[in-house]
N, C-alpha and C positions, 0 to 999 in steps of 0.2 A: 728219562727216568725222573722220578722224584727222592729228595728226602722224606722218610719217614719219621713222623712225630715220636721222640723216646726212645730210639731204635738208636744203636751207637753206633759209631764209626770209627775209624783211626784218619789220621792225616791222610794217610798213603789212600784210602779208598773216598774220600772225598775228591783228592786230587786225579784219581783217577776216573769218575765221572765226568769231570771237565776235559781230561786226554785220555780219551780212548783209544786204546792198541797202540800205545805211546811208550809199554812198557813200564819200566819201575820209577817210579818217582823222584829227581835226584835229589842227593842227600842235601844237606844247606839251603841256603838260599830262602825267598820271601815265605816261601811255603812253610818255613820253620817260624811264621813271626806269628805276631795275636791275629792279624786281620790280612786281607788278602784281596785284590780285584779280580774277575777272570771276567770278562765283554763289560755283561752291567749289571753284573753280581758279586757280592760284598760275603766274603763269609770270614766269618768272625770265630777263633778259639779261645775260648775264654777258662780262664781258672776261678773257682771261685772257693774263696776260706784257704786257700794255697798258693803260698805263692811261684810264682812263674819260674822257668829256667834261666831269668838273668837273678832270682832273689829277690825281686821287687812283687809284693802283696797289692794290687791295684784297690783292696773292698769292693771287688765284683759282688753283686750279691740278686739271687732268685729269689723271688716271693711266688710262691708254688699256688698257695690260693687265690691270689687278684693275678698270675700270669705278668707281673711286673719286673724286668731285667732289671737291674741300675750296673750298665757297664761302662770301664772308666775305659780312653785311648790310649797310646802309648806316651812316653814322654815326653813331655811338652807337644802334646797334640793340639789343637786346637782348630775352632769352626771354620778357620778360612785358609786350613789347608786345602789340597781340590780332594782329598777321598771324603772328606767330612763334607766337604761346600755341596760334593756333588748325592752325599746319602742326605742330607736337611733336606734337599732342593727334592731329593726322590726321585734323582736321576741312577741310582745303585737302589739295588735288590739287594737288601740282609738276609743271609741266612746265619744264624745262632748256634755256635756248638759249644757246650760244657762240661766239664770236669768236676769232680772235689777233691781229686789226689792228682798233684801235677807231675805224680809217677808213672799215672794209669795211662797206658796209649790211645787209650777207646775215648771219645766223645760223645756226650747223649745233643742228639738235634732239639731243642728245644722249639725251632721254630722260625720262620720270619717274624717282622714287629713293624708296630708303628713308631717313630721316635715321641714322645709326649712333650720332652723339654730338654735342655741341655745346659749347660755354665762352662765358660771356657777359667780357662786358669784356676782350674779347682786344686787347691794345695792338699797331697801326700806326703807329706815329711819324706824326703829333702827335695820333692818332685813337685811340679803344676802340671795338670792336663785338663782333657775336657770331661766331662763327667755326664752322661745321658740317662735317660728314663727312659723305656722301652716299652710299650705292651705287645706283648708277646700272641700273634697271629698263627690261622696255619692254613694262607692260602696256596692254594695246588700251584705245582709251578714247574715246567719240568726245565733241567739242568743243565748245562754242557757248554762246552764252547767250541765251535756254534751251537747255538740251543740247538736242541735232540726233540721229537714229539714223543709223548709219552703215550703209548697206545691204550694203555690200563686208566688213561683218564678221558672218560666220554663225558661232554655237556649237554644235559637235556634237554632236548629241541623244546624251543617255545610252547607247544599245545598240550607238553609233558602233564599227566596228571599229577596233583600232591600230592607227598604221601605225608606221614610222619614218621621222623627216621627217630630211634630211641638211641642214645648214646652213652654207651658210663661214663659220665667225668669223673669220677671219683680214681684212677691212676694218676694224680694231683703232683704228687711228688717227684720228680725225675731221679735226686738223689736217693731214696728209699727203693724206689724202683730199681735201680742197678745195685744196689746191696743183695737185694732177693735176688735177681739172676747171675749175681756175680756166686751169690752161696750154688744154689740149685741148678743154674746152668740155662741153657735154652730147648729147654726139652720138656715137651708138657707132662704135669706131673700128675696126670691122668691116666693119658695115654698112651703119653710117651714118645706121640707124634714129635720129630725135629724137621724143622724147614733146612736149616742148611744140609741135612743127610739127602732129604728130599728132592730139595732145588739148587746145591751146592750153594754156591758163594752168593746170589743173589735172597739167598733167604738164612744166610751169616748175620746172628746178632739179632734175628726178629722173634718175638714170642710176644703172648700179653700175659698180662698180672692182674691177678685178682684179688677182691680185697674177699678174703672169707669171711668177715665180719661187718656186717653194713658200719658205716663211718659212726655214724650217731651212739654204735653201741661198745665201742672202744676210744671214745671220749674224742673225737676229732684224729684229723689227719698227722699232726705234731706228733701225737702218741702213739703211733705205731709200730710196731715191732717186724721190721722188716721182713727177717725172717718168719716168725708164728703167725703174723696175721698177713702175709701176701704170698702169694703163691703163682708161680707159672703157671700159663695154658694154653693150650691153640687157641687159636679166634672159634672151633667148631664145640668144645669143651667149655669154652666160657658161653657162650648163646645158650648151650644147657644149663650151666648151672644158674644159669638166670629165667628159665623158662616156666620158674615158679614163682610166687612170690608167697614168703620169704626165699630168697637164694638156696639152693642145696648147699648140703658141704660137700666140698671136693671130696670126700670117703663114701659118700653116698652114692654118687655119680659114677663114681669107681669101681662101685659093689655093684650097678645097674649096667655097666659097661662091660663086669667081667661075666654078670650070670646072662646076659644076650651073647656073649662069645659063646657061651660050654654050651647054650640051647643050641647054635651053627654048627655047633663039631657032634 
């Protein structure tokens, strides 16, 4: 399997990608700490603007437009221990997960990363660790230990034609993003479609977010109002409301949704 880009998790379903039918997660232990090895992958929980369950605030901080992490280690980390010797060296696979309330169970994946830079003995009043720069990646990778093949990820034979694939980046924000679905839920608010009702637990915590108002016309991504201007949707409701340009309003869509049902009945 893979993680999903902005899709959240908790500890326990992370851990359990790596052990499967292994049963419940046990309590304690390394799996309660910020970072974690499993073969040659590195996943990382991070809090950021909160601080941790020992009280200690690291300044983790996300820069949502350039996709730039700046996360700190624990303390007194530094480059030439072997977890750190061996992510520089990019002998370990990062994967990223974040919080902004270190009450919330849920983690949003932000992503694998490059590391860009790092400084050992970075002083945190009364603490030194190491302090990193990240750009934040989202190459496919499937998960487990032992790795698992992820059937849902096919690579295009060589003679493949190009296409152009159209992408929204504009769900920018990971914290703004889970403010809307933590109000609204995970249920398209269209249609009402839910993946986890659908697909149970493997479609727990997925949905996408739309932005109702193109970015440029609500003054940038900063200004946003999580709830009034984003909105849940399937992946099949949002390719609608984009199949215009300018975007529909989700009410529109709504109204074009409900009078093709009463024409079916």
């Amino acid at each position: 399997m893979e993680f999903v880009r902005l899709v959240q998790y908790t500890r326990k379903d992370v851990w359990k990608a790596y052990h499967p039918n292994q049963g419940e997660m046990p309590k304690g232990g390394i799996w309660q700490n910020g970072y974690v090895t499993e073969g040659d992958d590195l996943i990382a929980f991070i809090n950021i603007n909160s601080p941790g369950r020992t009280g200690h605030d690291y300044q983790n901080s996300f820069d949502e437009e350039n996709e730039l992490l700046t996360w700190f280690g624990q303390t007194r980390a530094h480059s030439k221990q072997p977890t750190f010797k061996k992510l520089l060296n990019k002998e370990l696979f990062p994967h990223f997960f974040a919080r902004w309330d270190s009450s919330d169970r849920q983690f949003t994946y932000l992503g694998s990363g490059d590391i860009l830079s790092y400084k050992d003995k970075y002083s945190i009043e009364p603490v030194e660790t190491i302090k990193l720069l990240i750009q934040i990646t989202n190459i496919p990778r499937s998960i487990g230990y032992p790795k698992t093949e992820n059937p849902e990820f096919i690579q295009l034979p060589t003679f493949a034609k190009k296409v152009q694939s159209i992408v929204n980046r504009y769900e920018r924000d990971p914290y703004k993003r889970m403010l809307c679905l933590k109000h609204f839920g995970y249920k398209c608010q269209i249609c009402n479609f839910s993946f986890q009702e659908e697909y149970g637990d493997i479609g727990k915590s997925f949905c996408h977010v739309h932005h109702i108002e193109p970015l440029n016309e609500v003054g940038g991504e900063k200004d946003i109002d999580p709830i009034k201007d984003l909105i849940p949707v399937c992946p099949n409701c949002h390719s609608m409301l984009h199949i215009k340009k300018p975007a529909l309003k989700p009410e529109e869509l709504k109204m074009i949704l409900e009078k093709n049902h009463r024409h079916e009945l």
